[in-house]
C-alpha positions in Angstrom: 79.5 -8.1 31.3 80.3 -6.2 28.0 78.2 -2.6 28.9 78.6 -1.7 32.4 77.4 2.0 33.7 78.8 4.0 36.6 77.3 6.9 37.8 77.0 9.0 41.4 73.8 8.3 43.2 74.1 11.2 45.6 74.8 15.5 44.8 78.5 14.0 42.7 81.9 14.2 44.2 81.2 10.1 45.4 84.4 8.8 44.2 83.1 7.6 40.7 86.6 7.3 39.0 88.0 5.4 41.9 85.3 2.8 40.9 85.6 3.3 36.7 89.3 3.1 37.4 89.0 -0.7 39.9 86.6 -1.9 37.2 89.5 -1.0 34.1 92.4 -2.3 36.6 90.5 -6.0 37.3 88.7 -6.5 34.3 89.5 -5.9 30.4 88.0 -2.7 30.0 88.4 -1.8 25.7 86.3 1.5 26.2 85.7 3.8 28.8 82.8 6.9 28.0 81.9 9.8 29.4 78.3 10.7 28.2 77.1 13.6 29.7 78.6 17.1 31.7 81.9 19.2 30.3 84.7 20.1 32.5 82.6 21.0 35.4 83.2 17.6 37.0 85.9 16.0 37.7 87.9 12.7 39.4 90.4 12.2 41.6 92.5 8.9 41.2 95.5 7.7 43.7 97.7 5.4 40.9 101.0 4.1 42.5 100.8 6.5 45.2 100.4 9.5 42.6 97.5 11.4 41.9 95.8 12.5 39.3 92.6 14.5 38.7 90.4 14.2 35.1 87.6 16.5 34.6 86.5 16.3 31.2 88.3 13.0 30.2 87.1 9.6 31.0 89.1 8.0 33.7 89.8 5.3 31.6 92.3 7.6 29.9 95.2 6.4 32.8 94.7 2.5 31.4 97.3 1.1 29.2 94.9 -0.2 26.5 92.2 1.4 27.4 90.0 3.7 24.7 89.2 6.5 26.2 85.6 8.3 24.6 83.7 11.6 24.6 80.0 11.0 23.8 77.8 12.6 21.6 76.2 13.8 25.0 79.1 16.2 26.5 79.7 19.6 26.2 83.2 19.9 25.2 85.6 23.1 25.8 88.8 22.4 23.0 90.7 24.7 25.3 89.8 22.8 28.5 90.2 19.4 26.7 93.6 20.0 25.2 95.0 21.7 28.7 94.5 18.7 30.3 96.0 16.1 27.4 98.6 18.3 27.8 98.9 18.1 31.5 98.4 14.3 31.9 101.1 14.0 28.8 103.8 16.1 31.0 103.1 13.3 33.4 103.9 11.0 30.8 100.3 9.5 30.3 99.6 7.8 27.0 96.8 10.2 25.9 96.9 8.8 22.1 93.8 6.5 22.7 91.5 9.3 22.6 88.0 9.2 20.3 85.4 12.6 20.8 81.8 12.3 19.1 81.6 14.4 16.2 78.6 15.1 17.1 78.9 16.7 20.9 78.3 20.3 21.7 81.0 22.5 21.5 81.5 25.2 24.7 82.8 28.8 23.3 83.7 31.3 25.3 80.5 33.7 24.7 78.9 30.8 26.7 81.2 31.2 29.4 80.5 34.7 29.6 76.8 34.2 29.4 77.2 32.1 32.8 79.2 34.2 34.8 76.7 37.7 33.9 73.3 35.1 34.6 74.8 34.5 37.9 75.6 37.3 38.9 72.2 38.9 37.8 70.6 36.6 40.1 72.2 37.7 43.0 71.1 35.8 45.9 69.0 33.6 43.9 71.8 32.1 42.0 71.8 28.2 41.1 75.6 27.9 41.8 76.7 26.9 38.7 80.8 27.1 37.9 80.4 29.7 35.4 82.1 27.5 32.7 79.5 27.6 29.8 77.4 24.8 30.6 74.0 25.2 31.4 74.1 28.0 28.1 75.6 25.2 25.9 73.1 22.7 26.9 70.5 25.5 26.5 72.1 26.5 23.3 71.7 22.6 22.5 67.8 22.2 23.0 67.3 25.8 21.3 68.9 24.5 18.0 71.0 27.5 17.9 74.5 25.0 19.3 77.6 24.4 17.7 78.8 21.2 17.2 82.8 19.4 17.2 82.1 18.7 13.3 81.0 22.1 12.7 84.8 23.5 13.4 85.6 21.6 10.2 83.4 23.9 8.0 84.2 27.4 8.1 80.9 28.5 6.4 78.5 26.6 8.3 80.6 27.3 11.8 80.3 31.5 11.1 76.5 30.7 10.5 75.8 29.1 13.5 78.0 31.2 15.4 76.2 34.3 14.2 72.9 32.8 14.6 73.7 31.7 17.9 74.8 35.7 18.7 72.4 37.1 17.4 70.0 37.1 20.4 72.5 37.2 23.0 74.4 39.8 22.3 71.1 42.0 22.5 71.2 40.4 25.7 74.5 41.4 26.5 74.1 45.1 25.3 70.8 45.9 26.5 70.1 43.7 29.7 73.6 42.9 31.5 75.4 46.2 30.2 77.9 44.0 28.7 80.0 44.9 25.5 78.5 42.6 22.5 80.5 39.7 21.2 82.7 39.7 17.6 81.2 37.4 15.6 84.6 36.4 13.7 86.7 36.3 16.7 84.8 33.5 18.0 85.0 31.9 14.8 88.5 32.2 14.1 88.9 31.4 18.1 87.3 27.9 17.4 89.1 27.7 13.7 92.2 27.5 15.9 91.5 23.9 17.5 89.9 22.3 13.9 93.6 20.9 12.8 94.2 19.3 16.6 90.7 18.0 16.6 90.4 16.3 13.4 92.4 13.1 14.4 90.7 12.5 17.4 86.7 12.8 16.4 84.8 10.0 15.4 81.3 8.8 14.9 81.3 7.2 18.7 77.6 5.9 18.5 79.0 3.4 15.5 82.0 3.1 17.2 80.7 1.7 20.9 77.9 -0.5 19.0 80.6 -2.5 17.1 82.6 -2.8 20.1 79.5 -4.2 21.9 78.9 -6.4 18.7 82.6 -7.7 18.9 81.5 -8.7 23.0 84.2 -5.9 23.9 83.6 -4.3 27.5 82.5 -0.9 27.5 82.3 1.2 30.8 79.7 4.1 30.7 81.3 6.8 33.1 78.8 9.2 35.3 79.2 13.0 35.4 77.7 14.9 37.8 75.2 12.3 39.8 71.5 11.6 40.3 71.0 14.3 42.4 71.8 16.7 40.0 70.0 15.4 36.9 68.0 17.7 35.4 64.9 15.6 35.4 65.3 13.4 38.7 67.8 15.8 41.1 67.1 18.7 42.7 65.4 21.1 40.8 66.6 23.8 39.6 69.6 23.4 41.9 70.5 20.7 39.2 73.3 20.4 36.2 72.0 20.9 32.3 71.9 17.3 31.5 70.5 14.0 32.3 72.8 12.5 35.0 70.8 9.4 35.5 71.5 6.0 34.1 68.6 6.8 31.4 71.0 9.7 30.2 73.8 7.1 29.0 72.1 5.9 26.1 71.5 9.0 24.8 74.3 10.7 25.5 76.6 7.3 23.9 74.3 6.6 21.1 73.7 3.3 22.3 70.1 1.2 23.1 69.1 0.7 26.4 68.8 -2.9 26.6 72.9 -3.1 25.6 73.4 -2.3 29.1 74.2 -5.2 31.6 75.0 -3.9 34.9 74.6 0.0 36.4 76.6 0.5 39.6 75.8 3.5 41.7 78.7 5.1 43.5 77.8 6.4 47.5 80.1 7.9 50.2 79.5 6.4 53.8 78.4 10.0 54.6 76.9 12.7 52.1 78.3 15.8 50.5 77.0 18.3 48.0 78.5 21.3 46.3 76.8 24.3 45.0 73.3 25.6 46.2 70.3 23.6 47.0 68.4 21.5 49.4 70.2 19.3 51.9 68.1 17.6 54.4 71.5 16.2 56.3 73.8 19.1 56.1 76.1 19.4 59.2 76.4 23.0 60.6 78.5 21.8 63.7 81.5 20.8 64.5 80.7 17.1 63.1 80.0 18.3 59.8 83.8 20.2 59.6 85.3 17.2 60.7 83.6 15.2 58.1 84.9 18.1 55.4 88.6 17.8 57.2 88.8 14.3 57.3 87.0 13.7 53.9 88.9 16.6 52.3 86.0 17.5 50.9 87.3 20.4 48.4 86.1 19.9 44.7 88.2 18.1 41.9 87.3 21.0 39.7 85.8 23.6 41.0 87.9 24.3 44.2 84.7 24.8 46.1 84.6 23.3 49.5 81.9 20.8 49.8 79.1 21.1 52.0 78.6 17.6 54.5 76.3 15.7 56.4 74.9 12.4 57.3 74.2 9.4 54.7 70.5 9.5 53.4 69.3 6.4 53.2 66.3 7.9 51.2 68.4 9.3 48.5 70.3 6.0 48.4 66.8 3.9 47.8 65.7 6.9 45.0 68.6 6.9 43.1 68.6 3.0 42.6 65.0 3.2 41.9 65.6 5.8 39.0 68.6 4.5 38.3 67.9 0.6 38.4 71.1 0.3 40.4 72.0 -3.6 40.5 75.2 -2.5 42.7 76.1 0.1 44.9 80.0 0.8 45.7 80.5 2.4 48.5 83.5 5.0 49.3 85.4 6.9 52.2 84.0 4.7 55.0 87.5 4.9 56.6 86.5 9.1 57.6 83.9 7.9 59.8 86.7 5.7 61.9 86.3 7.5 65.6 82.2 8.9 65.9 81.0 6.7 69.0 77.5 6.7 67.0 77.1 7.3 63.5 73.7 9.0 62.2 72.2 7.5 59.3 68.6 9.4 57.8 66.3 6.8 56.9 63.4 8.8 56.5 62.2 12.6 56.7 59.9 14.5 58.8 57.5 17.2 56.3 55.5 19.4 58.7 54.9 16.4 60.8 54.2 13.5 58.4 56.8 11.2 57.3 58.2 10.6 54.4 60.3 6.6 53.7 60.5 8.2 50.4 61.1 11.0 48.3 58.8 14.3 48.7 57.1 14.6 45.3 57.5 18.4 45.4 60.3 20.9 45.7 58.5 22.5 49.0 58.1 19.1 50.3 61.9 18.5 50.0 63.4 21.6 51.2 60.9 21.4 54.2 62.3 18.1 54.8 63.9 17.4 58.2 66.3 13.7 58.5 64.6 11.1 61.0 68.1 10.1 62.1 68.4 6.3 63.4 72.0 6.3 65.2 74.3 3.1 64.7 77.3 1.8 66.6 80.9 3.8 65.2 84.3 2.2 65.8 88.0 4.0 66.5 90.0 1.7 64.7 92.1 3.3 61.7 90.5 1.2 58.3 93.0 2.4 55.8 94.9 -0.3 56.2 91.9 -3.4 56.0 92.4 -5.1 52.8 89.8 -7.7 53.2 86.1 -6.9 54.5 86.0 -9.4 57.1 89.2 -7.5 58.6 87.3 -4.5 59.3 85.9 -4.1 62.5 82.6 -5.4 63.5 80.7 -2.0 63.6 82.3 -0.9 60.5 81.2 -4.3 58.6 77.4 -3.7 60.7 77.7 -0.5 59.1 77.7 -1.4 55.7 75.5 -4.1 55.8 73.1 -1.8 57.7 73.1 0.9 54.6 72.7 -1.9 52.3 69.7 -2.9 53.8 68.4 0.9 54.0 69.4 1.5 50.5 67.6 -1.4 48.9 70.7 -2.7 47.1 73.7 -4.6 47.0 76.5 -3.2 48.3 79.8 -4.5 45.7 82.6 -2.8 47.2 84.4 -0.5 50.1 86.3 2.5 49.2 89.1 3.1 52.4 91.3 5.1 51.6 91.9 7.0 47.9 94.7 4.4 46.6 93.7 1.8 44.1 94.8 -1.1 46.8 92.3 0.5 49.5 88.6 -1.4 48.0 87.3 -4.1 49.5 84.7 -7.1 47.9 81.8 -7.0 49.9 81.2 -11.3 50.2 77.5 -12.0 49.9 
């Protein structure tokens, strides 16, 4: 299948590199893309027993022969990107197969500062963000006041759009959040600094995937973020700045919709979210700390310890209807190895009606309460199962169970974080 997309299909965090990285590791994967998000996500990948984390880099980046690309759709920091090719080269990762859009949105550090003062403005009513420029570089983006990678190769047109972009804010920054205004050419010559790095590696990426596709190369669309968090379909506004959902790929890779063959959605056995916003499952008790001790659920990027509860079977069945999931991989079933019963929400209770569905409103979802159906656990240790017929029988009744809840084909079990721990799921 030449055009494959993998995205989260819960709040993120679901283990989509392990999956990007299987798929470039058992098939020829040419290209790898990451479409949307900067470096506020992030993936962690077990290779050889080492382990490394990517946050604005496609996975694909640790496969020999791999393209690694940065669509037209990210928000790219140059001093976020270049720390980490610099980090992943000291490992001695072949970071020459590298290709950034020309035309994706460039984060400077006015837009970091605009992120951290919104926040904390907000006070109690903050989104949660990670401060790192984002949401004011999308917003930036749909204002037609952004910056873009091609624009650091034009001095004249970069200190017009830079002052144009200023030109508002720092009023903002003066007048509103007491803040001292930002220099104009500073920023400029800040960005100036990257231009002669960044040359070699941009690209027009739209033309670049399309001929690959032409050529009946295989191209892997990489998820940021996750459905949840789209800014359309997820939580809102306890959401990221761009379009998470499988929709969001062909914009954000310049490529048409019917190019793509296959869009696998990426679900832990239970659920975890960072960041504010509703959670009809989160665990307040002593099951939801083991899950975040056994899970290790701190994030790739942010540091921020993840909030946990229960799998939602609801969420699973929206995100493959918005998504039009034709596979769902399935990861970290080895941390619920020891619950005598395992929860699974298959619907929710709003002010007494039920909903097999999502609530169409906000209200209706933060008012939501799980309606729990509780399913047989097992004590075995999994890690070591390298076939799905050796797990044990509750843990296979498991799966199949949430397959059947979720409305889709379950492809594959993530046990443990190594690349040798995923399991086919026979059907």
């Amino acid at each position: 299948m030449p055009a494959i997309v993998v995205l989260g299909a819960q709040w993120g965090d679901e283990g989509k590199g392990k999956a990007t990285d299987l798929l470039a590791t058992t098939d020829q994967i040419d290209y790898v893309v990451r479409t949307s998000g900067g470096h506020n996500a992030g993936h962690t990948i077990v290779v050889d027993g080492e382990k490394f984390a990517t946050h604005l880099l496609p996975s694909g980046i640790l496969t020999p022969g791999c393209t690694a690309v940065i669509g037209n759709g990210v928000v790219v920091s140059p001093e976020a990107l270049f720390r980490e090719l610099d980090a992943l080269a000291a490992r001695g990762v072949d970071v020459t197969r590298l290709v950034v859009s020309a035309n994706a949105h460039v984060i400077a550090s006015y837009h970091q500062t605009i992120d951290k003062v919104t926040e904390r403005f907000l006070g109690k009513n903050k989104v949660g963000t990670t401060g790192r420029g984002i949401g004011p570089t999308y917003a930036d983006k749909v204002a037609r006041v952004g910056i873009r990678v091609a624009d650091l190769f034009d001095e004249k047109i970069l200190h017009a759009k830079v002052e144009g972009s200023l030109d508002v804010k720092n009023q903002l920054l003066a007048k509103v959040y007491n803040r001292r205004a930002v220099d104009v050419d500073a920023v400029v010559d800040e960005l100036l600094a990257y231009a002669d790095r960044l040359r070699p590696l941009v690209a027009d990426t739209s033309l670049l995937l399309n001929q690959a596709l032409d050529r009946g190369q295989t191209v892997l669309f990489e998820g940021a973020q996750a459905t949840m968090l789209d800014v359309d379909h997820g939580t809102y506004p306890f959401v990221t700045s761009s379009n998470a959902v499988a929709g969001g790929v062909c914009t954000g890779a310049g490529v048409g919709p019917t190019r793509i063959d296959r869009v696998i959605g990426v679900i832990k056995a239970y659920t975890t979210r960072v960041g504010s916003g509703p959670f009809p499952t989160e665990l307040f008790d002593s099951d939801g700390e083991k899950l975040w001790k056994i899970g290790g659920e701190v994030g790739v990027s942010t540091g921020r310890d993840r909030r946990c509860g229960w799998y939602d079977a609801v969420i699973a069945r929206y995100a493959s209807r918005v998504n039009g999931l034709t596979d769902l991989f399935l990861t970290k079933l080895d941390v619920l190895s020891s619950w005598e019963k395992v929860p699974v929400c298959v619907a929710y209770d709003v002010d007494g009606v039920r909903h097999d569905e999502m609530p169409m409103t906000q209200t209706g979802f933060h008012h939501a309460t799980p309606v729990y159906e509780h399913l047989d656990g097992w004590w075995e240790d999994i890690s070591g199962c390298r076939a799905f017929e050796a797990l044990p029988a509750n843990a296979q009744a498991y799966v199949r169970a949430l397959e059947e809840m979720s409305g889709t084909p379950i492809w594959g079990v993530g046990v443990g974080p190594g690349r040798e721990q995923i399991l086919s799921v026979p059907h």
